[in-house]
N, C-alpha and C positions, 0 to 999 in steps of 0.2 A: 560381545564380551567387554564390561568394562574397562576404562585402563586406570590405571592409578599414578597418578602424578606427585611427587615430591622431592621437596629442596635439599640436601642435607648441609647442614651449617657445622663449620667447626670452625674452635677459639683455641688461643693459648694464652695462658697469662704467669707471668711470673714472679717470685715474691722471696724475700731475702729474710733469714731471721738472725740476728749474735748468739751465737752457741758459746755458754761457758761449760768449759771442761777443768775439771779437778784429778790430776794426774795421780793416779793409783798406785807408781811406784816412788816418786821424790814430793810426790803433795803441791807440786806448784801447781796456780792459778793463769790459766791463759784462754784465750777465747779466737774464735773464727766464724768468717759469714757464713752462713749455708744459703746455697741459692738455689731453688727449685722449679722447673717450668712443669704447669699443670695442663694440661690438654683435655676440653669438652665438646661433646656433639648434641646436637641436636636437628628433629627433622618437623618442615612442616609441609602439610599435603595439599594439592592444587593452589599453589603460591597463597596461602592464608596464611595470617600471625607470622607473617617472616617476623617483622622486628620481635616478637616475642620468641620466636627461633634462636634466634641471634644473640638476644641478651639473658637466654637459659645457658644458651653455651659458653657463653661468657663466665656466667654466675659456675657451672660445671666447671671450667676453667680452673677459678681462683678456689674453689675446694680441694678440685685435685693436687694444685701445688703446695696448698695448705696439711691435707694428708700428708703428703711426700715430708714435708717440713716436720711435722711432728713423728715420723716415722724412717726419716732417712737421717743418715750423716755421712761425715766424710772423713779421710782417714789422713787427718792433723795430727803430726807427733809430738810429743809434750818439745819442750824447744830446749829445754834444759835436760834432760837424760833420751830423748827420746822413743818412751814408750807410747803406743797409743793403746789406748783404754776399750774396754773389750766392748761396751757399747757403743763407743765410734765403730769398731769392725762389724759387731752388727747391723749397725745400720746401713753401715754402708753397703751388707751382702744384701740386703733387702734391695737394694737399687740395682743391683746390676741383675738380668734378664725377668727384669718387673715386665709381668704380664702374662709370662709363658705359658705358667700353669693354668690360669685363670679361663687361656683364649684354648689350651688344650681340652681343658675341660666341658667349654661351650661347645665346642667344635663337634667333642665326642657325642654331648647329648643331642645335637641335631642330626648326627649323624645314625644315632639310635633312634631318634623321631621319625627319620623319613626310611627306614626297615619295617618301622611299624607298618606304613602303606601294602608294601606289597606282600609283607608275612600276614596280613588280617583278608587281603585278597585271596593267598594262594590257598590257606588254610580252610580242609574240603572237600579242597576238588582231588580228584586219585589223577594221583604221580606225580605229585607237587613237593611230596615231601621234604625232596633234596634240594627244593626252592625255596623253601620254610625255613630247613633248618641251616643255610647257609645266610639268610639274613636274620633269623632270627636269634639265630644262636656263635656263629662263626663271626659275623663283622663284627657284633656287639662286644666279642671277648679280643678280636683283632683292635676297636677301638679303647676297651682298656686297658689293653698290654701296649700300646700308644701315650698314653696320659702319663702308666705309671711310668714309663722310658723317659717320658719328660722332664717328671716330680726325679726320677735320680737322678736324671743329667742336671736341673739345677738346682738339688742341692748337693751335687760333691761338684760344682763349680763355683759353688758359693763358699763351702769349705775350705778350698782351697788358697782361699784370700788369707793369708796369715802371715800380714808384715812383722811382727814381731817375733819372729821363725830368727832373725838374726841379729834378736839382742845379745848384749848392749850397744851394735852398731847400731849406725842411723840405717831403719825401713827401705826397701824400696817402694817407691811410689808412686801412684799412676798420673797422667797428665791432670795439670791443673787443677791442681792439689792448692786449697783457701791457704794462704799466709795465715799464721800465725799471730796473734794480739795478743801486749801483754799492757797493764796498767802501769803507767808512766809517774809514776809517783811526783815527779817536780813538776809535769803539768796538765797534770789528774785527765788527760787523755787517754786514750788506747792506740797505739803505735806500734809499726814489727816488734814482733819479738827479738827478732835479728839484734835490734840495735841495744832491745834492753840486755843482751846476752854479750854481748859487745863492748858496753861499757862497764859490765858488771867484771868482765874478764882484763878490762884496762885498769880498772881500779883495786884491782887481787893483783895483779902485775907492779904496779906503782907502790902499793904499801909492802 
């Protein structure tokens, strides 16, 4: 019997983009990093093209953080009233249990692939019937009453993310949550917001 030999390679790569947000209930303008790490695999068989293994995983790597970045956020409150903006929230639900449904899904149809075997076997022969129809009819409905438990578990987990449940208080917020940037007008930087919020508040105070 043959054997089959291979490598599996995996990468990660990570990549930042300035997300500008335009806050939907006071109209100011502020921005924050979004940082995303992308993770790729790749396989090659009896130690061949490893270095082209390697740098497919790579190249997978920086797409998948690049996905993430064009399809994820993170849940920055405006710095001046504190609202966050309903496609920060969505975005953000998209990142948290990224993957679930996807790996449920694969799971299931392997799972219905290898039912095939022994339901194409059994089917025929007498007194197999209760053989047949418990893989071929019972796991397959066992493996999608699985998927769809999953598809509700996260989406009323994703729902449940609704920091702005307690305006006009400031959100609660999860760890390591980007700072806040805002345009510095006297030295056409981007800088905390903190401080433009700061001095904005010392000079309403002074006058």
């Amino acid at each position: 019997m043959p054997v089959y030999i291979w490598t599996k390679h995996t990468a990660s790569e990570t990549d930042t983009r300035l997300t500008e947000v335009r806050c939907a209930k006071c109209d100011c303008t502020y921005f924050y990093e979004l940082t995303r790490e992308g993770a790729g695999t790749e396989c090659s068989a009896y130690f061949l093209f490893e270095n082209w293994a390697r740098e497919t995983a790579v190249a997978k790597a920086r797409e998948d953080a690049k996905r993430r970045l064009a399809a994820e956020a993170e849940l920055v409150p405006c710095p001046s009233c504190h609202w966050i903006n309903e496609e920060l929230i969505t975005g953000y639900r998209r990142s948290r249990f990224r993957g679930w449904i996807e790996q449920s899904i694969w799971a299931a149809v392997i799972g219905v692939g290898m039912c095939a075997v022994p339901v194409s076997c059994g089917i025929g022969i007498p007194g197999q019937s209760e053989f047949v129809i418990f893989f071929g009819v019972i796991v397959p409905m066992l493996l999608l009453l699985v998927v769809t438990a999953v598809v509700l578990f996260v989406r009323t987990m994703r729902q449940r993310i609704a920091p702005n449940a307690r305006y006009p208080e400031p959100p609660r917020l999860p760890r390591h949550v980007p700072e806040s940037l805002m345009l510095d007008v006297e030295s056409g930087q981007l800088v905390p917001a903190s401080q433009i919020v700061r001095r904005a508040g010392a000079g309403s105070a002074t006058g």
